[in-house]
C-alpha positions as CSV (number, residue, x, y, z in Angstrom):
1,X,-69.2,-34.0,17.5
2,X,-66.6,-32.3,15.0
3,X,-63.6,-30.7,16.5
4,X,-63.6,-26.9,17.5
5,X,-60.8,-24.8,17.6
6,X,-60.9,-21.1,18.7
7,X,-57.9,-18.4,18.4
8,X,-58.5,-15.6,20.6
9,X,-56.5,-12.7,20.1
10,X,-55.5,-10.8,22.7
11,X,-55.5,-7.1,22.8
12,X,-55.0,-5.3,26.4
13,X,-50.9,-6.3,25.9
14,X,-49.4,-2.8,26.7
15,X,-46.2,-1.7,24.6
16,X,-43.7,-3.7,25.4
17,X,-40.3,-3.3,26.5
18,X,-36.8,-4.3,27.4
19,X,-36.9,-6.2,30.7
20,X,-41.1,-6.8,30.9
21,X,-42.3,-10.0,32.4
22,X,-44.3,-11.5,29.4
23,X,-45.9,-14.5,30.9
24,X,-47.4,-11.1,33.6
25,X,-48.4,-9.2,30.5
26,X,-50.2,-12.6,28.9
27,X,-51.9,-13.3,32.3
28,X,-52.9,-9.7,33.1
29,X,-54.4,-9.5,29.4
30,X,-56.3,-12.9,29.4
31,X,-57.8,-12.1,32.6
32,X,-59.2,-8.6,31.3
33,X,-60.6,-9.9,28.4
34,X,-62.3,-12.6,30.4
35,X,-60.9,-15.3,28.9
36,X,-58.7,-16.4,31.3
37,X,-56.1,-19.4,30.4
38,X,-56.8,-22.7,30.7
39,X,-55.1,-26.0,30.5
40,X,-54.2,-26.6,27.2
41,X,-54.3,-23.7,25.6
42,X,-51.3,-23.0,23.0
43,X,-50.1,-19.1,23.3
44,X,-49.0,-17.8,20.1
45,X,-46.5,-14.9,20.8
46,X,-45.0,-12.5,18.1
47,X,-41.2,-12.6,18.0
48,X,-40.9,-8.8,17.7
49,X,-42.3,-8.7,21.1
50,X,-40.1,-11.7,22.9
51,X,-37.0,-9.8,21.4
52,X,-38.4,-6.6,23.0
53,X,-38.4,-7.6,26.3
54,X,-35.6,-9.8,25.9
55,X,-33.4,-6.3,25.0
56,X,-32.9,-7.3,21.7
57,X,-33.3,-4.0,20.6
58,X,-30.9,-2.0,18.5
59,X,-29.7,1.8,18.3
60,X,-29.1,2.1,14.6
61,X,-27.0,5.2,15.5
62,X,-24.3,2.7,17.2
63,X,-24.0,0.1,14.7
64,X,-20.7,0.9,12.9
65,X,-20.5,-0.7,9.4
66,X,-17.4,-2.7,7.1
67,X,-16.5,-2.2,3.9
68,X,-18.5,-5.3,3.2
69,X,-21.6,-4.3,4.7
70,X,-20.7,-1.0,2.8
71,X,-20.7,-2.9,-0.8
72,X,-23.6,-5.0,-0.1
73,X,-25.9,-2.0,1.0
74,X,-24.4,-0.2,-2.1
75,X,-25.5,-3.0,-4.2
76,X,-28.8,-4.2,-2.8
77,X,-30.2,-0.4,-2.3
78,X,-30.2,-0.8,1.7
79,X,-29.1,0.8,4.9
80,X,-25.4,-0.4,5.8
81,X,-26.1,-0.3,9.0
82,X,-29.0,-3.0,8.8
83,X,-26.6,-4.9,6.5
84,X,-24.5,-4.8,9.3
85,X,-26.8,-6.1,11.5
86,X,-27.9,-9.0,9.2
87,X,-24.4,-10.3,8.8
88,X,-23.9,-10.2,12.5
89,X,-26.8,-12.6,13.2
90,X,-26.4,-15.0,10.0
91,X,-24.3,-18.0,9.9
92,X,-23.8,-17.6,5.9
93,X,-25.6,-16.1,3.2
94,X,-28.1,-18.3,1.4
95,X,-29.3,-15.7,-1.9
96,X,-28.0,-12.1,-2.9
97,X,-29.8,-9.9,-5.5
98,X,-32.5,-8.1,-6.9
99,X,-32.5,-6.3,-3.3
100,X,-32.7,-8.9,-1.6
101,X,-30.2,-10.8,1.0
102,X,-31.1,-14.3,2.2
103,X,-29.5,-15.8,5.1
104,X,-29.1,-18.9,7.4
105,X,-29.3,-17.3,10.7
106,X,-27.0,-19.4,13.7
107,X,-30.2,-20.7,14.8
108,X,-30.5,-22.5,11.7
109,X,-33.4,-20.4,10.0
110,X,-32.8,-19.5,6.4
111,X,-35.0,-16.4,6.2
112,X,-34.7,-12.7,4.9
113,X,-32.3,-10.4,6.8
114,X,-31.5,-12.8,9.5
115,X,-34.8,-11.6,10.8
116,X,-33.7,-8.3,11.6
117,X,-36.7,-5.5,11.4
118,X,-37.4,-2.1,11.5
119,X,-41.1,-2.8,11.5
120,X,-43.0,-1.9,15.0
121,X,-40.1,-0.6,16.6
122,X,-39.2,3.2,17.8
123,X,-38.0,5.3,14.6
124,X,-33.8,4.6,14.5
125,X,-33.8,1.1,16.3
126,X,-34.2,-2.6,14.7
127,X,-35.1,-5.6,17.0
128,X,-32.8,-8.6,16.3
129,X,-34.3,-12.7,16.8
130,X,-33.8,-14.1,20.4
131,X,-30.7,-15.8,20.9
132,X,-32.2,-18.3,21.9
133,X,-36.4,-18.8,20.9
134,X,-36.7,-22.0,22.4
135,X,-35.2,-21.1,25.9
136,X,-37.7,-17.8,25.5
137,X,-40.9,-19.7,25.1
138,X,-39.8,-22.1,28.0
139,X,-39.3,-19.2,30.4
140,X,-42.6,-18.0,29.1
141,X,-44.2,-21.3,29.8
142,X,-42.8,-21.8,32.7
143,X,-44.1,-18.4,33.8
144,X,-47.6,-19.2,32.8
145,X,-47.9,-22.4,34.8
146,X,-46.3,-20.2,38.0
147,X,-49.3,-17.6,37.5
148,X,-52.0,-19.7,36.9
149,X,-51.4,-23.5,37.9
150,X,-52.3,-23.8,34.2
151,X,-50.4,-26.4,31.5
152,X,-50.2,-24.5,28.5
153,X,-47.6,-24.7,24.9
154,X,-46.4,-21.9,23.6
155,X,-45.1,-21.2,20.4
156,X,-42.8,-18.0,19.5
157,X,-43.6,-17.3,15.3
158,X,-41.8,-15.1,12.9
159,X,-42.8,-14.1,9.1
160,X,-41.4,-15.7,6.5
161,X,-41.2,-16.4,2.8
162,X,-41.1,-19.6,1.0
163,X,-39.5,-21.0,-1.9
164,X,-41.5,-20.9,-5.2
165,X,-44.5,-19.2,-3.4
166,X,-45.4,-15.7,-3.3
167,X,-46.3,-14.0,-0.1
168,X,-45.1,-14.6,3.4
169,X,-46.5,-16.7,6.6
170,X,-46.0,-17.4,10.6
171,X,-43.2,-20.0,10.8
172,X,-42.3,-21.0,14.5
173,X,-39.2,-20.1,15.7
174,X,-39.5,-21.3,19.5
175,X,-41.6,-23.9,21.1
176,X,-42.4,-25.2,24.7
177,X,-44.5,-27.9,25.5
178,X,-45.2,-29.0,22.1
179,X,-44.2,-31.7,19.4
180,X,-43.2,-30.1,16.7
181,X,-43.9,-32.4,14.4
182,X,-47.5,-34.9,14.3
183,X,-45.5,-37.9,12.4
184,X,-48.1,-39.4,10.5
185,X,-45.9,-42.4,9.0
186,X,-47.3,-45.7,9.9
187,X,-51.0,-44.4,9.8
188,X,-53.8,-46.2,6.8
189,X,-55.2,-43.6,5.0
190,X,-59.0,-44.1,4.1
191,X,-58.2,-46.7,1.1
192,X,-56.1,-49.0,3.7
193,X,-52.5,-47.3,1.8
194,X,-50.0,-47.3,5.2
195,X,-48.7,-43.3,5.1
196,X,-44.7,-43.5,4.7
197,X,-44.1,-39.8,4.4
198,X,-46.3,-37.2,6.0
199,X,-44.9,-35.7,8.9
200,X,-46.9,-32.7,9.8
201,X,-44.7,-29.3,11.1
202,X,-47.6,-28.5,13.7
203,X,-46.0,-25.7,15.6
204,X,-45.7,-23.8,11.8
205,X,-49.8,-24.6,11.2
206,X,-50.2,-23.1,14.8
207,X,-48.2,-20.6,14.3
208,X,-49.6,-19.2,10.6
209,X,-53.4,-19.9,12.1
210,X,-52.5,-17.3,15.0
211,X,-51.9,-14.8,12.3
212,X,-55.2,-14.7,10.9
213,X,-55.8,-13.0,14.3
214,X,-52.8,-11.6,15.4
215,X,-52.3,-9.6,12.1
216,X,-48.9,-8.3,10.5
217,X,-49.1,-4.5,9.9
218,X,-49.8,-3.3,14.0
219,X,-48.8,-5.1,17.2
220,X,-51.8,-4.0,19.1
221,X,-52.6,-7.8,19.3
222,X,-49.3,-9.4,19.9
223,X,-50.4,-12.6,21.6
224,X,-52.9,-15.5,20.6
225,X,-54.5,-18.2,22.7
226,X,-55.3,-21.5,20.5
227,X,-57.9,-22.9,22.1
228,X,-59.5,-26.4,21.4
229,X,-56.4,-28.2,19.8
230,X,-55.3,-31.4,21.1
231,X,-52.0,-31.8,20.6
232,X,-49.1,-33.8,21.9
233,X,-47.6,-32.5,24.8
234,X,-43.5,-32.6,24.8
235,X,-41.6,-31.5,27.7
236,X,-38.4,-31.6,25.5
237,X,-40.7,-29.9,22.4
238,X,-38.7,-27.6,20.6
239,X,-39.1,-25.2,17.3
240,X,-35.6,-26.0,16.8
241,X,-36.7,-29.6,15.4
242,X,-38.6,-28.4,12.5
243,X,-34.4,-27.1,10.6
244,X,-33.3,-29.6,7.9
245,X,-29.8,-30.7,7.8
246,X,-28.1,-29.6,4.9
247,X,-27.5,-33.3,3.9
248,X,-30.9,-33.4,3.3
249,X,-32.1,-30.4,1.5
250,X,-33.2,-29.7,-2.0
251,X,-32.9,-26.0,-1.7
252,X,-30.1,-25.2,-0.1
């Protein structure tokens, strides 16, 4: 029998905000939809919502800019103030130009604006990345298993663009539970050829199948359960894995 994978998205998640119990709001949802969690099951959880109730909420009216941030808005076309922001979170900036800034964020992500966003958020605030994604989905997990005896992944994903590819994806920027990477090195393919190179980024294929569900443009469904998918369980699993060393990039 082939393999069946559901993603279920769930849609009773009130508004979140700073200081809400998520692994409450996942298991009060699940259970009103009827589908309540079961062992296995990956949750897929938006990072505008973890930075939410994690406080990770900014008053644009109290971020005071530098004359750098000042130049760069001047010259990209952008608010200072969320220039501000981006520099604050990024480790260095990756690309400049055509209104655009690129950055390494000090977890390691290179992605647009550090992953600050005005997107979803009250008119006049920006929500900045966890400091810490990985801790987040652990609490999250950890939460989960507390409420409902249950064994479950999570995965915390974020939008982002790609090199030398139009239009953005869910990336995963926290994991608990998980591998993230299926290393298929060592395997035969079907001709007997012994795989030396493909090492499958899981938590980023779980993470961009949630959005088919969970959506980009409201954040009525904030949450996804992937049900169905066997994968390897990892107590030390983190998203944190998937980032490249610089010795061995061919981008950066």
């Amino acid at each position: 029998m082939a393999e069946k994978i559901e993603i279920i998205g769930l849609e009773a998640i009130p508004l979140v905000k700073p200081g809400d119990d998520l692994a409450s709001l996942i298991h009060r949802s699940a259970v009103e939809q009827g589908i309540p969690i079961s062992d296995g099951d990956i949750l897929v959880i938006t990072q505008r919502v973890v930075s939410k109730a994690e406080g990770r909420l900014v008053n644009l009216e109290d971020v005071a800019t530098s004359s750098f941030a000042d130049k760069i808005a001047a010259d990209l076309k952008k608010d200072p103030r969320i220039v501000e922001l981006i520099l604050g979170e990024a480790k260095s900036i990756v690309r400049m130009g055509q209104g655009h800034l690129i950055t390494e964020t000090r977890h390691g992500w290179v992605c647009a604006n550090s992953g600050v966003d005005i997107s979803n958020t009250p008119l006049g605030t920006a929500t900045l990345l966890p400091v810490d994604p990985d801790r987040s989905a652990r609490k999250i997990r950890d939460g989960i298993e507390t409420l409902t005896g249950k064994r479950v992944a999570v995965v915390i994903s974020d939008t982002f663009g790609r090199p030398f590819r139009e239009g953005q994806v869910n990336m995963a920027i926290g994991a608990a539970g998980i591998s993230a990477i299926k290393d298929r090195r060592g395997e035969k393919d079907l001709y007997g050829y012994t795989i030396r190179v493909k090492q499958t980024a899981i938590i980023d294929e779980i993470a961009s199948a949630a959005e088919l569900v969970i959506g980009q443009v409201r954040e009525g469904v904030p949450v996804a359960i992937v049900r169905g998918y066997r994968f390897m369980v990892d107590e030390n699993g983190k998203a944190r894995n998937l980032v490249r060393s610089r010795s061995r990039d061919l981008f950066l």
